[in-house]
N, CA, C and O atoms as CSV, one atom per row, in Angstrom:
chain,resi,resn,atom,element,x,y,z
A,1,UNK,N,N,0.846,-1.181,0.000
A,1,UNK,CA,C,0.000,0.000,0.000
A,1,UNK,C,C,0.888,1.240,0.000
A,1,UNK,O,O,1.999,1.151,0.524
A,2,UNK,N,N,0.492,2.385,-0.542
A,2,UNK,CA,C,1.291,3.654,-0.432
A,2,UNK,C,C,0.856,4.122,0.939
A,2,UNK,O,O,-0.192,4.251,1.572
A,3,UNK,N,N,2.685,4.395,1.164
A,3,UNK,CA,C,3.039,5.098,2.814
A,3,UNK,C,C,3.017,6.219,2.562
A,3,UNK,O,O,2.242,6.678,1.723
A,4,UNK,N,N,3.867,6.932,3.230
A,4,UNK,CA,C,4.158,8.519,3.851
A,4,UNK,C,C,5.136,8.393,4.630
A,4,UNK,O,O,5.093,7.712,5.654
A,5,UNK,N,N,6.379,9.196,4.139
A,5,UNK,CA,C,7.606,9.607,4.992
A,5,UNK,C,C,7.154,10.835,5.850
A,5,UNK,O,O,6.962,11.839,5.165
A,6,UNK,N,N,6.889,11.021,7.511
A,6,UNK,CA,C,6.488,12.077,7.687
A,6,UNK,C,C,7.564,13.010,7.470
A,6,UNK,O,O,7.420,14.132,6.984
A,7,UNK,N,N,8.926,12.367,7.948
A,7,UNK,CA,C,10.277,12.830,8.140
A,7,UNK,C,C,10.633,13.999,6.965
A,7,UNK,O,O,10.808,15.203,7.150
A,8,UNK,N,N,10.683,13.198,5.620
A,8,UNK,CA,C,10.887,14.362,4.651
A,8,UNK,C,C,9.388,14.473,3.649
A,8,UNK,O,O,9.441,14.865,2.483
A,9,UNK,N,N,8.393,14.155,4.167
A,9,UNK,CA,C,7.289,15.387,3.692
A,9,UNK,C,C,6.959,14.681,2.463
A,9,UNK,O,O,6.415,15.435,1.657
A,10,UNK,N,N,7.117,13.388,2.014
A,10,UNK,CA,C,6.959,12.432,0.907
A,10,UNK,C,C,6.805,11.355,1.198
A,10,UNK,O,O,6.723,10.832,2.309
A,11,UNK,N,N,6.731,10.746,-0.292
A,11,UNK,CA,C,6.344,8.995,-0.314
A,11,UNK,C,C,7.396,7.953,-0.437
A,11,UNK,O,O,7.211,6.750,-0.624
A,12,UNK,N,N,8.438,8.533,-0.316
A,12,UNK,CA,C,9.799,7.663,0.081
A,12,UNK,C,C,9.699,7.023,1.557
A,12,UNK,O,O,9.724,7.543,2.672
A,13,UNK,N,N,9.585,5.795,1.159
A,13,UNK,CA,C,9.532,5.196,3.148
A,13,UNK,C,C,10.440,4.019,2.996
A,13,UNK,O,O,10.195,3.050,3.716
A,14,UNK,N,N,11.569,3.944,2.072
A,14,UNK,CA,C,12.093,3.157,2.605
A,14,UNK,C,C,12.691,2.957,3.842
A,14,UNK,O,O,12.655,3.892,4.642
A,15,UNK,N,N,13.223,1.939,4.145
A,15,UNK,CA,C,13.628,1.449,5.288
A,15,UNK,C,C,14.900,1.748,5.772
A,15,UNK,O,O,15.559,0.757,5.461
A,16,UNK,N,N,15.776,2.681,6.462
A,16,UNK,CA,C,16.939,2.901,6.163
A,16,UNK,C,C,17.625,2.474,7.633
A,16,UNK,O,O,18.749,2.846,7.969
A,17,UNK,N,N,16.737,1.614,8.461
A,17,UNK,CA,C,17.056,1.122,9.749
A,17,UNK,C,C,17.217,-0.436,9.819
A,17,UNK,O,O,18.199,-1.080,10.188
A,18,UNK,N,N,16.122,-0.831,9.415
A,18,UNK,CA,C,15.686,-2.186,9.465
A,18,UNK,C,C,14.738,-2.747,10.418
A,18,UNK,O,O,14.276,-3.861,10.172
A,19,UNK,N,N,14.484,-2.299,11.180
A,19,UNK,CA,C,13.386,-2.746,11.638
A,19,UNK,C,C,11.823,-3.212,11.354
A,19,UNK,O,O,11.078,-4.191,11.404
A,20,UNK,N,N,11.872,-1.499,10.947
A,20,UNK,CA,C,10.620,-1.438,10.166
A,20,UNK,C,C,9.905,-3.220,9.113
A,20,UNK,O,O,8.981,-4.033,9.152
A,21,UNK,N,N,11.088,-2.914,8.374
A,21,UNK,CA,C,11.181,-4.124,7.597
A,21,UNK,C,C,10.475,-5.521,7.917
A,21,UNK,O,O,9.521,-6.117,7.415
A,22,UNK,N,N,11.654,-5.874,9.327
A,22,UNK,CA,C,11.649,-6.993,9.751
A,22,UNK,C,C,10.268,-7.321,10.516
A,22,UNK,O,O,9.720,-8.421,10.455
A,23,UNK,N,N,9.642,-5.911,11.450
A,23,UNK,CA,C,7.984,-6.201,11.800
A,23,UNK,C,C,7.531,-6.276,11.154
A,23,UNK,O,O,6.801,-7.249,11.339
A,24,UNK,N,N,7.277,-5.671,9.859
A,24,UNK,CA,C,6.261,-6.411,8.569
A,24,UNK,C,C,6.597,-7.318,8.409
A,24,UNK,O,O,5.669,-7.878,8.993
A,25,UNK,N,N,7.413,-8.390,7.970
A,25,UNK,CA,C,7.905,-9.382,7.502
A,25,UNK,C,C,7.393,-10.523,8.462
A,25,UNK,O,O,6.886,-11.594,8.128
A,26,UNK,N,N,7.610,-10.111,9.561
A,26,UNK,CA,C,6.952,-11.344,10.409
A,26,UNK,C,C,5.302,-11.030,10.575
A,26,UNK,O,O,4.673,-11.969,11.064
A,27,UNK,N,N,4.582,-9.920,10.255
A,27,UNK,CA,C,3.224,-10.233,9.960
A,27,UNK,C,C,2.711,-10.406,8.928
A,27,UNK,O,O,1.610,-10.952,8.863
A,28,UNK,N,N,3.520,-9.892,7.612
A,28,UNK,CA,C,2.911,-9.946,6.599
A,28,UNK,C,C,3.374,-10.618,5.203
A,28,UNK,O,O,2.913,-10.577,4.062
A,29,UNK,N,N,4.656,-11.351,5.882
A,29,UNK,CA,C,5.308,-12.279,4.401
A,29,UNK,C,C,4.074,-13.198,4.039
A,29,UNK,O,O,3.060,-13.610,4.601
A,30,UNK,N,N,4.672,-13.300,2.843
A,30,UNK,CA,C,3.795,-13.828,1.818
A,30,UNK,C,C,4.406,-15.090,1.976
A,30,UNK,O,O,5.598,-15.270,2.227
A,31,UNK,N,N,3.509,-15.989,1.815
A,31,UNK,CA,C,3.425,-17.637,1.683
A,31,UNK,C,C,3.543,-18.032,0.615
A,31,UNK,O,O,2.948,-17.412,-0.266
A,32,UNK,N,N,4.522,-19.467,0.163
A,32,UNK,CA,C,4.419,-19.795,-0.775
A,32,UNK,C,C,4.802,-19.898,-1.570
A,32,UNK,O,O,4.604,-20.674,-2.505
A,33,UNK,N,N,5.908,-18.607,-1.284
A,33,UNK,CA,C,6.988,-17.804,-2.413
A,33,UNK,C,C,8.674,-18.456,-2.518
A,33,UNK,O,O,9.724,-17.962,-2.927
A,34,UNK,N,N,8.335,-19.724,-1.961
A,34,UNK,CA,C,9.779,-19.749,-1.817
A,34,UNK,C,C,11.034,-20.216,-1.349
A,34,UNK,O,O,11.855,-21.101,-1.591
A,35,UNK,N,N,10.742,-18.697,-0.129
A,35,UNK,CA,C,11.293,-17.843,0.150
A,35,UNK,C,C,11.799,-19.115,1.746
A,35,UNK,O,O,12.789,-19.602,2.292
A,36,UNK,N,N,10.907,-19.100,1.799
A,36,UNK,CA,C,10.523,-19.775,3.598
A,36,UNK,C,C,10.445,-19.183,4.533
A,36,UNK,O,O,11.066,-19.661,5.483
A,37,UNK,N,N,9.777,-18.042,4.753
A,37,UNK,CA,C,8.998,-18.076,5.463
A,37,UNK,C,C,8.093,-17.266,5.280
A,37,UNK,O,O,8.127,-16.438,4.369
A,38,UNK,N,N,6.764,-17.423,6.447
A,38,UNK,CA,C,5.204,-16.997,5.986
A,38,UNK,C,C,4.964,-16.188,7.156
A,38,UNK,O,O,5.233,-16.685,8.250
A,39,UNK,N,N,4.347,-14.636,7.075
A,39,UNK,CA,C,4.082,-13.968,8.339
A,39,UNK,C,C,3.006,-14.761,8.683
A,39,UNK,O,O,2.704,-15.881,8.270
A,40,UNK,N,N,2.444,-14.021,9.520
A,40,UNK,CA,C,1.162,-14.102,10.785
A,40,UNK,C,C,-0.230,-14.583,9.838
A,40,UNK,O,O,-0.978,-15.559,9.893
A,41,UNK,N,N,-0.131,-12.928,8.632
A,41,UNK,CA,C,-0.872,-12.713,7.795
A,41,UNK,C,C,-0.864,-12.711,6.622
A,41,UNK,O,O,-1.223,-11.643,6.126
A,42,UNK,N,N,-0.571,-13.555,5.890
A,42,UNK,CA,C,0.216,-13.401,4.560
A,42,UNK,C,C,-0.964,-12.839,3.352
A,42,UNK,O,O,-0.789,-12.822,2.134
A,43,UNK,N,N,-1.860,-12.517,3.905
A,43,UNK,CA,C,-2.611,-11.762,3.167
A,43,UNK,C,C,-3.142,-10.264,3.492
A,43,UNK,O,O,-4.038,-9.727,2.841
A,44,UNK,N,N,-2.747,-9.908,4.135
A,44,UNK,CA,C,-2.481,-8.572,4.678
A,44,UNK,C,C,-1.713,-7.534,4.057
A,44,UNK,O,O,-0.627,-7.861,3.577
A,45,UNK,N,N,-2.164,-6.095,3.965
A,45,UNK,CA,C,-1.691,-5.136,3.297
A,45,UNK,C,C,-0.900,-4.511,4.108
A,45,UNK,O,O,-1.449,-3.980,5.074
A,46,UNK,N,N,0.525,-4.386,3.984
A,46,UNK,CA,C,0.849,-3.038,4.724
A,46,UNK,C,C,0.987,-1.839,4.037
A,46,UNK,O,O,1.188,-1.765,2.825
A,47,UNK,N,N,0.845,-0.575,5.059
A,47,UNK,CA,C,0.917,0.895,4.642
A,47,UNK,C,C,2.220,1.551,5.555
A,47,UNK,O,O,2.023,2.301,6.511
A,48,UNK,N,N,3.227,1.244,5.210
A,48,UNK,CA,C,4.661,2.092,6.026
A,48,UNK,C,C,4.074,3.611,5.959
A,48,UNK,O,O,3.411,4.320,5.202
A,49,UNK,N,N,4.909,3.684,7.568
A,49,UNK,CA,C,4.449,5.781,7.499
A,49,UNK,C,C,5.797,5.789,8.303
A,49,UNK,O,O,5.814,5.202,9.385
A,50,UNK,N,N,6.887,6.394,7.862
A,50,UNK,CA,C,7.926,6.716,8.331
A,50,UNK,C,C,7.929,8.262,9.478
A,50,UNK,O,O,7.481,9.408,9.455
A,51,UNK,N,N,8.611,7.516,10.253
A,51,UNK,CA,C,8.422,8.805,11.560
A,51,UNK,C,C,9.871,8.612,12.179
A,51,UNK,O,O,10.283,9.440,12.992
A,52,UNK,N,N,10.658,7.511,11.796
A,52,UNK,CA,C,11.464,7.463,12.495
A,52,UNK,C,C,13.131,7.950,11.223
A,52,UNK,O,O,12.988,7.977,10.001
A,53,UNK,N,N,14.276,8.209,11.804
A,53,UNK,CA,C,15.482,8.273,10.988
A,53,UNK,C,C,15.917,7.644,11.002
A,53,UNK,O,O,15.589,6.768,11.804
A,54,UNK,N,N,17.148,7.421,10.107
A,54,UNK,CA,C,17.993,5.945,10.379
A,54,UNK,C,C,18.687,5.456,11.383
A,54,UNK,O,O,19.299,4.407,11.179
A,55,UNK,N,N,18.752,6.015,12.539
A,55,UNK,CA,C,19.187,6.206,13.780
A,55,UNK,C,C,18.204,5.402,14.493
A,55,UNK,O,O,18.608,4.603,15.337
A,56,UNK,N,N,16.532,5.561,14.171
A,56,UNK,CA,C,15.600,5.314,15.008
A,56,UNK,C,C,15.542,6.113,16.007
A,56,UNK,O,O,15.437,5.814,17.196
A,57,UNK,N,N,15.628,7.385,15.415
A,57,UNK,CA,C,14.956,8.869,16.584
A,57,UNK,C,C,14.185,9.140,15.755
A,57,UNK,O,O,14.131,8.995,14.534
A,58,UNK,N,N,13.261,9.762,16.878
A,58,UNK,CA,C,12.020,10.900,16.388
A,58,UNK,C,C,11.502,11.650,17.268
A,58,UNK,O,O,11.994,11.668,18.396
A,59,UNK,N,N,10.334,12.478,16.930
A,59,UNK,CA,C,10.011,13.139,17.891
A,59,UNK,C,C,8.514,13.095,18.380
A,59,UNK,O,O,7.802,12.681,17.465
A,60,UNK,N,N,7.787,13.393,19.548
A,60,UNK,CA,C,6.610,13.151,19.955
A,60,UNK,C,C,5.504,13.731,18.521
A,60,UNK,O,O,4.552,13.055,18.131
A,61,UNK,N,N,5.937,15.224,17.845
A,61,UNK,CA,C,5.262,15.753,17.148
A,61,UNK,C,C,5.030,14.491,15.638
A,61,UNK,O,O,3.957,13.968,15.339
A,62,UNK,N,N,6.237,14.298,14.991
A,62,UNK,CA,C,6.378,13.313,13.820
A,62,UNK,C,C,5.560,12.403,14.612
A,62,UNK,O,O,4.355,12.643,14.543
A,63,UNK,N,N,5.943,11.304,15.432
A,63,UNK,CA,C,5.054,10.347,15.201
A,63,UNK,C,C,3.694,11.086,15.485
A,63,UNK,O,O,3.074,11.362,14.458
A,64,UNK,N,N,3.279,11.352,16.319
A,64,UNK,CA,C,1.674,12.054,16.321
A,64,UNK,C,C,0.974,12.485,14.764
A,64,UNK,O,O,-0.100,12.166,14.256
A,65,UNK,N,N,1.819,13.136,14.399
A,65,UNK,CA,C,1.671,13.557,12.458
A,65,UNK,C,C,1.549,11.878,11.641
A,65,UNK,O,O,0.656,11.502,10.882
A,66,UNK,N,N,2.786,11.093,12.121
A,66,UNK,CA,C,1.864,9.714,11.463
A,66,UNK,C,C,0.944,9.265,11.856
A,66,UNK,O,O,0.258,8.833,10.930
A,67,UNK,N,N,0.423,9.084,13.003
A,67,UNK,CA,C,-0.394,8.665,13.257
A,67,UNK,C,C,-1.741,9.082,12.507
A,67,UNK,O,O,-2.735,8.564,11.997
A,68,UNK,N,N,-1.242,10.182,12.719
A,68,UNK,CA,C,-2.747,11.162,11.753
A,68,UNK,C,C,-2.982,10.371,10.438
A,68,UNK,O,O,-3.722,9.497,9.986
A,69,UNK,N,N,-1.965,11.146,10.085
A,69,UNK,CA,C,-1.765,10.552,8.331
A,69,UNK,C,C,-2.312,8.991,8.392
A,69,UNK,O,O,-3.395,9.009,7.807
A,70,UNK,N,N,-2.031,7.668,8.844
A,70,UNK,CA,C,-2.317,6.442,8.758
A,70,UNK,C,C,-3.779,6.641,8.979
A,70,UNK,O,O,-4.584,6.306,8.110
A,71,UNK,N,N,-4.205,7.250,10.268
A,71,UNK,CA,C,-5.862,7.236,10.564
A,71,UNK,C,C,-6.888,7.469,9.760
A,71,UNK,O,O,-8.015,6.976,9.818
A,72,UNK,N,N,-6.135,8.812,8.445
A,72,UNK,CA,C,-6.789,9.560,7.677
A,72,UNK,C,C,-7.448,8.301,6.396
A,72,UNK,O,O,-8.588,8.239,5.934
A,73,UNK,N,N,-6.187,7.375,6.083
A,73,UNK,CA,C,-6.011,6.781,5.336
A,73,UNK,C,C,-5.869,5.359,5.760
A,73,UNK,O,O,-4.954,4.590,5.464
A,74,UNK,N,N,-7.030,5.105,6.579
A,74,UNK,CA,C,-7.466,3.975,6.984
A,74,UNK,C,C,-6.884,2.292,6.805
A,74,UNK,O,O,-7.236,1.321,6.135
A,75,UNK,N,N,-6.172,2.481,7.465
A,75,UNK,CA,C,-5.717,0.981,7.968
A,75,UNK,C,C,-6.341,0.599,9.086
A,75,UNK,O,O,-6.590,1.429,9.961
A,76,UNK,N,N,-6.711,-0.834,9.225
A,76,UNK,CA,C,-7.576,-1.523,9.910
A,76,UNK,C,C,-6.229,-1.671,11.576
A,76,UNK,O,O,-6.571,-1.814,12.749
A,77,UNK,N,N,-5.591,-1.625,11.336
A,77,UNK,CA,C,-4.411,-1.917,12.745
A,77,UNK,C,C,-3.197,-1.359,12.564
A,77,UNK,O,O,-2.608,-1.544,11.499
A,78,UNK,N,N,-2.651,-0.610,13.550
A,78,UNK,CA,C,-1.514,-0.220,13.651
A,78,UNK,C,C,-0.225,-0.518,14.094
A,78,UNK,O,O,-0.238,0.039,15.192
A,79,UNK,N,N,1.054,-1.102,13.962
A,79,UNK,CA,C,1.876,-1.270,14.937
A,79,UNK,C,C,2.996,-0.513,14.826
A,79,UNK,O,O,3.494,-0.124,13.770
A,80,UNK,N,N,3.460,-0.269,16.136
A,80,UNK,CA,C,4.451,0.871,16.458
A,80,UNK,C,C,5.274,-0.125,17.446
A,80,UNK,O,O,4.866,-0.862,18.344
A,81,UNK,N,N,6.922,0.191,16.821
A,81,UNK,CA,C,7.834,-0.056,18.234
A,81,UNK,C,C,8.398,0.931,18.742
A,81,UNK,O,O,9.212,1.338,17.914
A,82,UNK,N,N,8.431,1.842,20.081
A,82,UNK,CA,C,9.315,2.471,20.316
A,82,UNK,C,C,9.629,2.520,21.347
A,82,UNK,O,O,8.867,2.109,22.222
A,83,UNK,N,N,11.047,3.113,21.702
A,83,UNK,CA,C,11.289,3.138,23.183
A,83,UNK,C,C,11.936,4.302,23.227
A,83,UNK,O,O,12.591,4.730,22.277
A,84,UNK,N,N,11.796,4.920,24.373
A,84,UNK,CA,C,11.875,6.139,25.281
A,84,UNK,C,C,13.388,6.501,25.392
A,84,UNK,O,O,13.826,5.684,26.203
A,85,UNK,N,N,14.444,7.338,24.976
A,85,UNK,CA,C,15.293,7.744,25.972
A,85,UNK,C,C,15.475,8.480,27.143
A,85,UNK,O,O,16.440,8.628,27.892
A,86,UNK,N,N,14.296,8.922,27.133
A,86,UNK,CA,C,14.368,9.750,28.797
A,86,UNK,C,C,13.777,8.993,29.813
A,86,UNK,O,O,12.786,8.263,29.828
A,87,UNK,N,N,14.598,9.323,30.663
A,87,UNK,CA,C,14.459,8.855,32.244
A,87,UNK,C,C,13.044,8.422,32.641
A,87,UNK,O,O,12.238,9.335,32.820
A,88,UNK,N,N,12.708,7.404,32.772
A,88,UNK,CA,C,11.032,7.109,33.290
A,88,UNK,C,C,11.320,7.637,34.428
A,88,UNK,O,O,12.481,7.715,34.828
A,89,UNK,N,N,9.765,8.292,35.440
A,89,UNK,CA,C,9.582,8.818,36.413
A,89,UNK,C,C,9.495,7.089,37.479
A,89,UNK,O,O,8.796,6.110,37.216
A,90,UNK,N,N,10.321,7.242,38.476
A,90,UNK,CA,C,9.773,6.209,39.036
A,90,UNK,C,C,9.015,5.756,39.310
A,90,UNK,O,O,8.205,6.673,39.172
A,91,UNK,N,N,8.376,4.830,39.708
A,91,UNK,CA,C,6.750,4.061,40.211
A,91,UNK,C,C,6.637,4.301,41.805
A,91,UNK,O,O,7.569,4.550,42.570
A,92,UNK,N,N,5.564,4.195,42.050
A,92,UNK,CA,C,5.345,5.003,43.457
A,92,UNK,C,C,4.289,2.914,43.549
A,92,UNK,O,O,3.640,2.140,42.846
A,93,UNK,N,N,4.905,3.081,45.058
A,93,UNK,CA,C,4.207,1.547,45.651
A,93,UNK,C,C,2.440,1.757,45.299
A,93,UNK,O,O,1.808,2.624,44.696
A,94,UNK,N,N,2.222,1.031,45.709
A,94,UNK,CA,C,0.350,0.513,45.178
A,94,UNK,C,C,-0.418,0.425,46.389
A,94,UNK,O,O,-1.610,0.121,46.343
């Protein structure tokens, strides 16, 4: 499906990390091909929306802007990996 780079403002989404890649691949390889091996869903569309750099930084605003963009342009499920570099606030007992 056609993505969206939010990063540079186009439809270039390749992958210049790898990740990206490799979570589609395990939900959405195609069966059959081959190849050996079959995602989750091998009939499933993906729509890449780039938010991240090749570094795998970004910022709260970019991803929020993909998010948009994907919502606008309706995909049935979303998946996101990310993790935090700033300091989590500690947990307070229960």
């Amino acid at each position: 499906m056609p993505g969206r780079n939010v990063l540079a403002g186009d439809d270039d989404t390749r992958d210049d990390n790898g990740h990206g890649t490799l979570v589609a691949g395990i939900v959405a390889a195609r069966s059959d091909n081959r190849i050996g091996v079959a995602g989750f869903c091998p009939s499933c569309a993906v729509m890449p929306v780039k938010v991240l750099d090749a570094g795998g930084h970004g910022s709260g605003p970019e991803i929020a802007a993909g998010i948009d963009w994907a919502v606008v342009h309706g995909p049935a499920v979303a998946n996101m990996s990310f993790r935090s570099s700033a300091a989590a606030p500690p947990r307070r007992p229960r």
